[in-house]
C-alpha positions in Angstrom: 11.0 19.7 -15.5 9.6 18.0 -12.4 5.8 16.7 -12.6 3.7 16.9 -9.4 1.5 14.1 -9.3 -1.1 14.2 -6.4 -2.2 10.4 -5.4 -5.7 10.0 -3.6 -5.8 7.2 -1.3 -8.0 4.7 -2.7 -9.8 4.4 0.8 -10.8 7.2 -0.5 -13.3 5.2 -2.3 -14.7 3.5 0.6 -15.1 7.4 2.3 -17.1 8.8 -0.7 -19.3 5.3 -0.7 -22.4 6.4 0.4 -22.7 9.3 -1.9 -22.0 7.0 -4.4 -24.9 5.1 -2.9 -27.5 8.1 -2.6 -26.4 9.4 -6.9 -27.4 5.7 -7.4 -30.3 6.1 -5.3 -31.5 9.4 -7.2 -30.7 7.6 -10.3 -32.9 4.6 -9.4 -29.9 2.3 -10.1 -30.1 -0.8 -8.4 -26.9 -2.9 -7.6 -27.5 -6.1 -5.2 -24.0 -5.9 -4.1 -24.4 -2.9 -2.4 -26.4 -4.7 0.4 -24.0 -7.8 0.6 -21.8 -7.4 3.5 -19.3 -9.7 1.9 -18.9 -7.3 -0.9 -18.3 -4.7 1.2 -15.0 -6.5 3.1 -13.8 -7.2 -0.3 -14.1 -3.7 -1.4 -12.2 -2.5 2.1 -10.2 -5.0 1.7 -8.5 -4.4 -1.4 -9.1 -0.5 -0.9 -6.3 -1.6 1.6 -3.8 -3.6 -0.2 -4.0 -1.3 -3.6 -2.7 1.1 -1.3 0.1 -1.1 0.0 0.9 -1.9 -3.7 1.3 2.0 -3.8 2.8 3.1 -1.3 5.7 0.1 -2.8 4.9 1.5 -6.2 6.7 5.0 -4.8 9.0 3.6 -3.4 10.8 2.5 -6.3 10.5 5.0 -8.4 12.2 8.0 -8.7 16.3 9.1 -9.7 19.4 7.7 -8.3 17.7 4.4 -7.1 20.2 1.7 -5.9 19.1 -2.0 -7.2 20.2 -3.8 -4.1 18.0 -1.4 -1.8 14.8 -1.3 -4.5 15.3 -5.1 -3.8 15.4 -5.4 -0.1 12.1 -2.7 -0.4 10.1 -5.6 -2.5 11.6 -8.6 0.0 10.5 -6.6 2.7 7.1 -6.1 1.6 6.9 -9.6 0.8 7.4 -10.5 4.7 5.3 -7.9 4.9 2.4 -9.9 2.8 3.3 -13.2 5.2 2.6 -10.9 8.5 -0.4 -9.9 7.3 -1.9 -13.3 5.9 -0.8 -14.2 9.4 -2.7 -11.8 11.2 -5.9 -12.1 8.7 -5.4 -15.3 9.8 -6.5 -15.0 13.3 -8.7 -12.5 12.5 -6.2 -9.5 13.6 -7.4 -6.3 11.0 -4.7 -3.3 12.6 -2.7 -3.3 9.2 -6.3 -2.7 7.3 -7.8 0.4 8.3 -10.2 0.4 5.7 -11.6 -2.9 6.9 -11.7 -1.9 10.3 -13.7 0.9 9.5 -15.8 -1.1 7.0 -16.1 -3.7 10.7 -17.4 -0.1 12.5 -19.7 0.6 10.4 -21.4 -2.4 11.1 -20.2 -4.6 8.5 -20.1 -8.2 9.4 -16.8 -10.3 8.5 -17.9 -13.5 8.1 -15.2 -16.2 8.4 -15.2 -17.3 4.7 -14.0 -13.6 4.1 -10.7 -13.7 5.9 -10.2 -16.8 4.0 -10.9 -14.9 0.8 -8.5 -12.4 2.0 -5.9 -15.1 3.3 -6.2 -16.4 -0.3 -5.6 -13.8 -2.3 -2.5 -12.7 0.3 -1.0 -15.8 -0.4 -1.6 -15.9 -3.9 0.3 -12.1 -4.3 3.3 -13.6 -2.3 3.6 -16.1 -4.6 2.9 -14.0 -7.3 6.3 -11.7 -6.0 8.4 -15.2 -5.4 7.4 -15.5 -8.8 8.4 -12.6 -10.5 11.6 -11.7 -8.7 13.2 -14.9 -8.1 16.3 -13.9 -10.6 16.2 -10.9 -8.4 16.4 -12.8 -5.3 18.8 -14.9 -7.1 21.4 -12.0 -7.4 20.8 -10.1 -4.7 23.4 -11.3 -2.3 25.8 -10.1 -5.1 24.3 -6.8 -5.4 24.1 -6.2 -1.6 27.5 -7.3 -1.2 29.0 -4.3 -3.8 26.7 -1.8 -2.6 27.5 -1.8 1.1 30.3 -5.0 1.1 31.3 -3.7 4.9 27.7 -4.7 7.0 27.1 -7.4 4.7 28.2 -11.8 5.7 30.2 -13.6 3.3 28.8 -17.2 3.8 26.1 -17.7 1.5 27.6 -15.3 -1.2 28.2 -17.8 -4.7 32.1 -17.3 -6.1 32.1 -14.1 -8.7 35.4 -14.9 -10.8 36.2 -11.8 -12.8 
């Protein structure tokens, strides 16, 4: 029996924010972060990348997975983590749509925010290197049985059986 799961983005979030702001409001509930623009990047910003982490998340679930491609899907999001600490870098936002809108609406990204955001980009890729090195380690090996006809020999360490 199959289970249907339905996933809200969590931009969502930064959508419903300012009805979350006006129940506050009606509440009398004061939070000081709400008019800190810096808060508000972080917010978009990790409404953003929790999403990436997802979308990953799917990706490798499911039946009749095949290591050696689950593997190349978390290398490739790892180059994807380097592109985009390389274009937070320079201040490039088109892989963060959440931010961008959080930048429409007025909120100002201050320069010490793309460094918090550069930070914490380079912290998860080293957090991946980290935690699937022995995968990385094998996964010539695996990628060679899998689909041994597209794949180069050099660079392969001897397997004696």
């Amino acid at each position: 029996k199959k289970k249907l799961f339905f996933f809200l983005p969590t931009s969502f979030l930064y959508t419903i924010i300012s009805e979350i702001i006006l129940f506050l409001q009606e509440n009398k509930k004061v939070y000081n972060e709400l008019e800190n623009d810096s808060w508000w990047c972080i917010l978009a910003f990790l409404c953003d990348i929790t999403e990436k982490l997802g979308e990953l998340n799917r990706g490798l679930q499911g039946e009749n997975k095949i290591i050696s491609e689950m593997a190349s899907k978390v290398f490739a999001f790892e180059d994807k983590l380097k592109l985009y600490s390389e274009e937070i870098q320079n201040s490039v936002l088109i892989h963060f749509p959440t931010v961008v809108r959080a930048k429409e609406d007025g909120i100002n990204i201050s320069p010490q925010i793309y460094g918090i955001m550069t930070k914490y980009l380079s912290s998860l890729t080293e957090e991946f290197k980290r935690r699937f090195q022995e995968l990385r380690n094998k996964h010539l090996i695996t990628a060679f049985y899998s689909n041994w006809c597209q794949i180069c020999i050099v660079g392969i360490p001897a397997v004696h059986l």
